[in-house]
KOLSE-238789 format. One record per residue (C-alpha): residue number from 1; x, y, z. Coordinates in Angstrom, 1 decimal, m for minus. Layout:
<nodes>
    i       X       Y       Z
  NUM       X       Y       Z
...
</nodes>
This chain:
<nodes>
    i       X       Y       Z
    1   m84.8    55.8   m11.0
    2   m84.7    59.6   m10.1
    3   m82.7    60.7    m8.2
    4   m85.4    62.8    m6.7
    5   m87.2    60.0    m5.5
    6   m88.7    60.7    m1.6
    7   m86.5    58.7     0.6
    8   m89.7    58.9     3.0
    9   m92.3    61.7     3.3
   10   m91.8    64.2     5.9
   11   m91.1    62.7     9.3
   12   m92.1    66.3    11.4
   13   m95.3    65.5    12.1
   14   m97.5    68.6    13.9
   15   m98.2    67.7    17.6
   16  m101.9    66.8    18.3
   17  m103.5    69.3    20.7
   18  m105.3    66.8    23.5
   19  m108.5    66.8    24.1
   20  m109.4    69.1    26.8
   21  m111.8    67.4    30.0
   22  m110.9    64.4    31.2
   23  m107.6    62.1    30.8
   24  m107.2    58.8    29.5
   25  m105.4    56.9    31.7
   26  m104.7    54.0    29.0
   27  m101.4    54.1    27.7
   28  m100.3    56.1    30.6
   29   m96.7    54.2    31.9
   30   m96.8    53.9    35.9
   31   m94.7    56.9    36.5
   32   m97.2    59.0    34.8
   33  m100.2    57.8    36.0
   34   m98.7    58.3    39.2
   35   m97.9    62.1    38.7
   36  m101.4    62.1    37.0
   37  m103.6    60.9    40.5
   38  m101.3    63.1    42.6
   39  m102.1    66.1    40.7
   40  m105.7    65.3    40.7
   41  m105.5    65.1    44.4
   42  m104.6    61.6    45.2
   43  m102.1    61.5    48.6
   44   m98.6    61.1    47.5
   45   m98.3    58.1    50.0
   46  m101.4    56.5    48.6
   47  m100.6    56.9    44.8
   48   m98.1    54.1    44.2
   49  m100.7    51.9    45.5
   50  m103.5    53.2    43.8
   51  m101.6    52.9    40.2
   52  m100.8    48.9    41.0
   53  m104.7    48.8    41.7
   54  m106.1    51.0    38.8
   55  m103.7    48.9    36.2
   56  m104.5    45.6    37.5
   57  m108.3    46.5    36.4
   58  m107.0    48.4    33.4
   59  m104.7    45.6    32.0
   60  m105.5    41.9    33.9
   61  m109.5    42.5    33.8
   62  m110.0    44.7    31.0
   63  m112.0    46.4    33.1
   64  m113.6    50.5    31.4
   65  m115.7    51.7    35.0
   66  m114.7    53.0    38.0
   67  m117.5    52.5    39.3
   68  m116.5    48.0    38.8
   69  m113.0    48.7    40.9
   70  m114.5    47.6    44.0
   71  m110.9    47.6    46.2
   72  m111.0    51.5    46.0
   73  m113.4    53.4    48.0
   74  m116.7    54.6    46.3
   75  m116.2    58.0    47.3
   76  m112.4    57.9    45.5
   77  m114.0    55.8    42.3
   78  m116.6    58.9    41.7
   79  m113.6    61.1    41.8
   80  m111.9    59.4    38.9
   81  m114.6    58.9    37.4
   82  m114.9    62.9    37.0
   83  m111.6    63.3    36.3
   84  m110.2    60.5    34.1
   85  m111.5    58.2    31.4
   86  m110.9    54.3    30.4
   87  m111.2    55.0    26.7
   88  m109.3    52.4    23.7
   89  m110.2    53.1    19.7
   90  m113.2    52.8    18.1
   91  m114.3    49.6    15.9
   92  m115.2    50.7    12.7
   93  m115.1    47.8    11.2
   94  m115.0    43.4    11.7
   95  m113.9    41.4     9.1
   96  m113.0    37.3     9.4
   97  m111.0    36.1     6.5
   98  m111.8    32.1     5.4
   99  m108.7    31.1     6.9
  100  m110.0    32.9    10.9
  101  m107.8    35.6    10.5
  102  m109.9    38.8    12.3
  103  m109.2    42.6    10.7
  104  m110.5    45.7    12.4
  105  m111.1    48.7    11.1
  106  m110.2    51.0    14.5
  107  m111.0    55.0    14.7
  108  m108.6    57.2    16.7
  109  m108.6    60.8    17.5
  110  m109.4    63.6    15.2
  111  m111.4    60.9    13.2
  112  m108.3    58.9    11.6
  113  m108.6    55.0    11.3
  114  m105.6    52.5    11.2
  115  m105.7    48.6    10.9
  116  m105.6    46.0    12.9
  117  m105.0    42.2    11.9
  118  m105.5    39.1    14.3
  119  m103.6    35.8    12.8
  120  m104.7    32.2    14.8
  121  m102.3    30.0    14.5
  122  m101.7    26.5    15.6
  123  m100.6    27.1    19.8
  124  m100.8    30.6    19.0
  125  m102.5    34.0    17.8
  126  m100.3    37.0    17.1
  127  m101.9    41.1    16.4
  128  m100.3    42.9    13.8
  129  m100.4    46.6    15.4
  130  m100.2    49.8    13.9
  131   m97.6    52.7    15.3
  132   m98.7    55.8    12.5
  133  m101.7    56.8    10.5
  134  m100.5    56.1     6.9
  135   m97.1    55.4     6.7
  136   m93.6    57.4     7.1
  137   m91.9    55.3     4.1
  138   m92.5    54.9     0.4
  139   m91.6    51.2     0.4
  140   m92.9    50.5    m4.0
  141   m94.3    47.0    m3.1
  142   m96.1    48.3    m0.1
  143   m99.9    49.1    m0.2
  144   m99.8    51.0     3.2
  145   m96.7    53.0     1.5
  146   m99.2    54.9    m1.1
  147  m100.7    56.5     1.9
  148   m99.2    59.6     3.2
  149   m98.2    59.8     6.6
  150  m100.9    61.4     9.3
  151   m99.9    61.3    12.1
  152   m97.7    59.1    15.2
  153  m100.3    56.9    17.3
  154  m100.1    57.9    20.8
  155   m98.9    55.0    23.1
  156  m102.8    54.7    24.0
  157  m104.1    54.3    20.9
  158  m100.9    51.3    20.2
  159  m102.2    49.6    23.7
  160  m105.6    50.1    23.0
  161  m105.4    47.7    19.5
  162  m104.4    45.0    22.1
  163  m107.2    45.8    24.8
  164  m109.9    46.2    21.4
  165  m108.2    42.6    20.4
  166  m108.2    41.4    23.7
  167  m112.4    42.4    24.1
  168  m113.3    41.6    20.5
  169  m111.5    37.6    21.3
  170  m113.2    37.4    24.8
  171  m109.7    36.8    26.4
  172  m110.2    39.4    29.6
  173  m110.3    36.6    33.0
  174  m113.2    36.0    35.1
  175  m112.3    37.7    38.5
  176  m112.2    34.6    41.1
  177  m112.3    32.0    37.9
  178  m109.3    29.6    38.2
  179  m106.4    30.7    36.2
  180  m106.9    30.0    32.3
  181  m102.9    29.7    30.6
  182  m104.0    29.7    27.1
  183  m103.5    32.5    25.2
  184  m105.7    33.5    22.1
  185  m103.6    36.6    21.7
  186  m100.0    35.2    22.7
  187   m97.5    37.6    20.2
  188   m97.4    41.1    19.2
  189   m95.5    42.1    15.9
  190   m95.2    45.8    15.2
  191   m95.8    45.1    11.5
  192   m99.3    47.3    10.9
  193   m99.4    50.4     9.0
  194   m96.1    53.1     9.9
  195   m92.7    52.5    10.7
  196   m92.3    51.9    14.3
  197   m88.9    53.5    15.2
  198   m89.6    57.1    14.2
  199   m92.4    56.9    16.3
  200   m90.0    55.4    19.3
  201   m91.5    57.2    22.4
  202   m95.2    56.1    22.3
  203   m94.0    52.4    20.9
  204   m92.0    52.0    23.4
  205   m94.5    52.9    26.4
  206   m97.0    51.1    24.8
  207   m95.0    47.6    24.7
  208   m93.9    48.5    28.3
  209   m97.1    48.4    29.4
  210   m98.0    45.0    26.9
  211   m94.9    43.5    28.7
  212   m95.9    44.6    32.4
  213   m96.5    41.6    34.9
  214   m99.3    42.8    37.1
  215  m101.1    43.1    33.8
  216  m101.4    41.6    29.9
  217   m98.0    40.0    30.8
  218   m96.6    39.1    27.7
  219   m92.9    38.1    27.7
  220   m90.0    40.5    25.7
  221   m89.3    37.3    23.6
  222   m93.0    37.5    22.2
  223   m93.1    40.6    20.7
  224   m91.5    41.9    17.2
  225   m90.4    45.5    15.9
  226   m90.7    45.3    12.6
  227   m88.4    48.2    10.8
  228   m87.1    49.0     7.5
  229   m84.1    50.1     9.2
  230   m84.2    53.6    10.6
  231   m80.0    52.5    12.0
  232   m80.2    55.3    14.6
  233   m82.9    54.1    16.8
  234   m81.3    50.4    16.8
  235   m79.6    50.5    19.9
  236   m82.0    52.4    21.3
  237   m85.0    49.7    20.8
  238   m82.2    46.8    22.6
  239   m81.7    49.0    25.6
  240   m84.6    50.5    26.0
  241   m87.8    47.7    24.9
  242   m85.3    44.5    24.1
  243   m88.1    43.3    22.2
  244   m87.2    40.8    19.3
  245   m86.2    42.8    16.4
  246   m87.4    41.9    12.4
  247   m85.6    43.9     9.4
  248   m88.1    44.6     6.2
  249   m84.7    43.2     4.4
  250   m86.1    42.6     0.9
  251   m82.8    43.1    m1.2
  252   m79.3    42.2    m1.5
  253   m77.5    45.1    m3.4
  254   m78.4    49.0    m2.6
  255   m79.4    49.3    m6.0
  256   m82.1    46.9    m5.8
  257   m83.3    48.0    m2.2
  258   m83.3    52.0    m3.2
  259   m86.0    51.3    m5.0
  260   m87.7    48.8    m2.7
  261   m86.8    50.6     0.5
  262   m85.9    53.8     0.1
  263   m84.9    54.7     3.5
  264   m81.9    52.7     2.4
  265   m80.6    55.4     0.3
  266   m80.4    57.3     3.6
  267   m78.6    54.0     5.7
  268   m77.5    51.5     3.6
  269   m77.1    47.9     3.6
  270   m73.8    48.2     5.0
  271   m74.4    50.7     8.0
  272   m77.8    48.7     8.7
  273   m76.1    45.3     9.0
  274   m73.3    46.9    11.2
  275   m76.3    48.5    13.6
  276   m77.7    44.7    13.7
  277   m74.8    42.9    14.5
  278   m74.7    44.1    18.3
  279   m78.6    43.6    18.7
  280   m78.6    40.2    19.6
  281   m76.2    40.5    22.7
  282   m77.5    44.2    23.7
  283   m81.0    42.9    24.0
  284   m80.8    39.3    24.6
  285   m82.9    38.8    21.6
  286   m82.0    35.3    20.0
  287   m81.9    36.0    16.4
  288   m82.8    38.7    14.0
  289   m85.7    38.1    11.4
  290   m85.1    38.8     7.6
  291   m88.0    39.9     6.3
  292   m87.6    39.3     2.4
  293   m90.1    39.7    m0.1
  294   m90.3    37.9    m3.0
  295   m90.6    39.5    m6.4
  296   m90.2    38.2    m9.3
  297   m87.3    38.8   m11.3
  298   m86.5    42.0    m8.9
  299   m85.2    40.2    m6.1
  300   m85.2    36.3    m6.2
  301   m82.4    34.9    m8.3
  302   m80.0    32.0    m7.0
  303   m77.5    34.7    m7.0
  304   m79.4    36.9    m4.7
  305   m79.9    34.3    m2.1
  306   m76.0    33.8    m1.9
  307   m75.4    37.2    m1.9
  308   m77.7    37.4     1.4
  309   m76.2    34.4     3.2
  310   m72.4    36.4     2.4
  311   m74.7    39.9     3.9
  312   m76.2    37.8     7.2
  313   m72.7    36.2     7.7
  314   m71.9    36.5    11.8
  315   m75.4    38.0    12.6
  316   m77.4    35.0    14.5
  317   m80.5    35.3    11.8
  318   m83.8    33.6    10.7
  319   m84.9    34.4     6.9
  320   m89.2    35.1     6.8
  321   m89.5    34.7     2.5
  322   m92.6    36.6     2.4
  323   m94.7    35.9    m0.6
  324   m95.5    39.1    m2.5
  325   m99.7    39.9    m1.5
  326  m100.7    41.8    m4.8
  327  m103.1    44.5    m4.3
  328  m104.9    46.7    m7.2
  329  m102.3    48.4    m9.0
  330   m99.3    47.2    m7.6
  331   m96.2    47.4    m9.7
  332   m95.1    43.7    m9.0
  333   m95.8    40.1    m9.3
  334   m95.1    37.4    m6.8
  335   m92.1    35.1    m7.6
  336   m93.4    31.5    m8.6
  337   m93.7    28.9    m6.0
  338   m90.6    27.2    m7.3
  339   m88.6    29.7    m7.5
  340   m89.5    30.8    m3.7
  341   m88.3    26.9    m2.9
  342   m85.5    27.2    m4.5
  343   m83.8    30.0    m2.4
  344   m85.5    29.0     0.6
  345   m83.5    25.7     0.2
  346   m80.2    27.8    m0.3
  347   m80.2    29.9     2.6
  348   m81.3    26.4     4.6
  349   m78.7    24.6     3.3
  350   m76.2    27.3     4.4
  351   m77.6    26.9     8.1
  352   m80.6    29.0     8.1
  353   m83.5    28.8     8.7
  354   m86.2    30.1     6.2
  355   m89.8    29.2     6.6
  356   m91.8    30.4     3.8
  357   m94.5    32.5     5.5
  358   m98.5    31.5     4.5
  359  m100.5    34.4     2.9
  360  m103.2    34.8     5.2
  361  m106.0    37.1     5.0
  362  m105.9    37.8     1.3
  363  m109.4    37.7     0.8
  364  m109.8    40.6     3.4
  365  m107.0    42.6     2.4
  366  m105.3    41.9     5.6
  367  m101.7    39.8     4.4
  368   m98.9    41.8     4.7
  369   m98.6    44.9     2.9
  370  m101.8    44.9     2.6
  371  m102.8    47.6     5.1
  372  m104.2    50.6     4.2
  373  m107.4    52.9     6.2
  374  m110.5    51.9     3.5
  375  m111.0    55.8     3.7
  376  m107.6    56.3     1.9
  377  m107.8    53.1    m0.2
  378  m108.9    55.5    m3.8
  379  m106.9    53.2    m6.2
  380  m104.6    55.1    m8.0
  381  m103.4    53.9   m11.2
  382  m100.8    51.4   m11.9
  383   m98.6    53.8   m13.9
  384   m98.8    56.5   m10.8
  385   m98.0    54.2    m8.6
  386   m94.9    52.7   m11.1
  387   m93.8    56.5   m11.5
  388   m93.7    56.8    m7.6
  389   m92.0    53.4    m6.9
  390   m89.1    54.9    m9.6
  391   m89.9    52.0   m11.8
  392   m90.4    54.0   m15.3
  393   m88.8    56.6   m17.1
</nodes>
């Protein structure tokens, strides 16, 4: 592998200049929204007040027009109405997989798309949001990793996935309707397209406002961070979201997970692991989730699934065996079936659990590490993409 290799692409993203006219008030958290209506000439008494009302409409009705929030005066609603707007991303594009699961194509500012993937399940449906336009990492087994990173998401554009989810699924109440406790879109994971944790800021806001009670109300313990283990914004993410946390694991050695991860090569398995350990207790999370790949021959030998139970040893855990989703020139091939058994029975016999995660949405190109904006999806060779991943020469 060369030494060269990009431990992830350039992280210093240029700030997007807002739109001028009107703000969005989506993705706004309470405190800003409040300094937003008092400088557009709400009463400072009146404003904490008017937030609570504006986000109820926002986030429990799903409701886009002034003009439908009939507890504020009309007068007051035709003033927002000229100075704010209600605005989530664009569908581009709908696609429903054989097996339900529900991919959008979304458009954000300055014309950029990201994905979007809805996964039913039995008692529950879980979106897998996007945090950046391409991706901050170089992951080799990941398709979103062969895009280059655009830009950070603003925390509206992160809300607005669940809001386009949330409208596309037909889950907004009836207003007076008796209260309906089943939940079409029940979980969040932070698994789309970017790395969430060098994009902290609007991530956070964003699942603030997910996690809010006067409005989508989902609980802490049902939404995931997925990261590949940026160690420095750990902590942060158990203090300041407490969130339950997943770990794009993947390898047992540093050797093996430079080249699968290469932000390992700046934090390595050791320094990640020690970061994890205090997660649990910090954010009262239950358990961390090992997210592990499986590739064959690279990373799913008896001796690598002893070597993880030795890593995981005193960290309360869960292991997600991930079967590798192939996608056009992709420089690896899933591990067998029986071999994926065979070290999920390891790590369960030493006390672990490890469900072997489903594939869904293959024939949409919506499984995991799948992602990718169909503007940027120009295949590129396999060799390219083996000389990128370090696996030739």
């Amino acid at each position: 592998m060369s030494a060269t290799a990009p431990i992830t692409q350039d992280v210093h993203t240029i700030p997007r200049k807002l739109p001028e006219g009107p703000m969005n008030l989506v993705g706004m958290t309470r405190d800003r929204m409040r300094e937003a209506l008092i400088a557009a000439g709400t009463p400072e008494k009146q404003a904490k007040m008017r937030v609570g009302q504006i986000w109820q409409w926002i986030y429990q009705w799903g409701v886009r027009d002034f003009s439908e929030m009939t507890n504020l005066a009309k007068a007051y609603r035709a003033d927002l109405a000229e100075k704010f707007v209600i605005e989530v991303p664009e569908v581009v594009t709908r696609q429903v997989s054989e097996d339900g699961t529900r991919k959008y194509l979304v458009r954000i500012a300055g014309g950029h798309e990201v994905e979007v993937v809805y996964i039913p399940e039995e008692g529950r449906g879980t979106l897998c949001v996007s945090s950046q336009v391409g991706c901050t990492l170089t992951c080799s087994f990941c398709h979103t990793g062969t895009q280059k990173l655009v830009r950070n998401l603003t925390a509206a554009e992160i809300i607005g996935q669940v809001l386009v989810a949330r409208d596309d699924l037909g889950e907004w109440p009836e207003i007076g309707a008796p209260k309906d406790e089943t939940r079409l879109l029940s979980n969040i994971v932070l698994m789309g397209m970017g790395e969430p944790l060098y994009n902290f800021e609007n991530v956070r806001d964003a699942m603030k406002i997910a996690m809010d009670a006067e409005g989508i109300q989902l609980s802490r313990r049902r939404i995931t961070l997925s990261t590949s283990g940026v160690v420095p914004e750990i902590a942060r993410t158990a203090e300041e979201i407490g969130c339950q946390l997943a770990v794009s694991f993947h390898a047992t050695t540093d050797e093996v997970r430079d080249k699968l991860v290469p932000i390992n090569k700046r934090w390595n398995i050791a320094e990640l692991l020690e970061a994890l350990k205090a997660y649990p207790k910090v954010s009262n999370s239950e358990r961390i989730t090992f997210e592990y790949v499986m590739l064959d021959g690279v990373n799913d030998s008896d001796e690598d699934a002893h070597r993880l139970i030795k890593l995981i040893d005193g960290i309360p855990a869960k292991i997600n065996l991930i079967p590798f989703n192939e996608w056009p020139g992709a420089p690896y091939k899933r591990s067998s079936n029986n071999r994926i058994h065979r070290f999920a029975d390891i790590i369960y016999k030493a006390g672990y659990a490890s469900p072997i995660r489903t594939p869904r949405g293959e024939d949409i190109m919506a499984a995991c590490g799948q992602l990718k904006s169909a503007t940027e999806r120009a295949r590129k060779s396999r060799k390219q993409i083996e000389a990128e991943a370090g696996l030739t020469g």
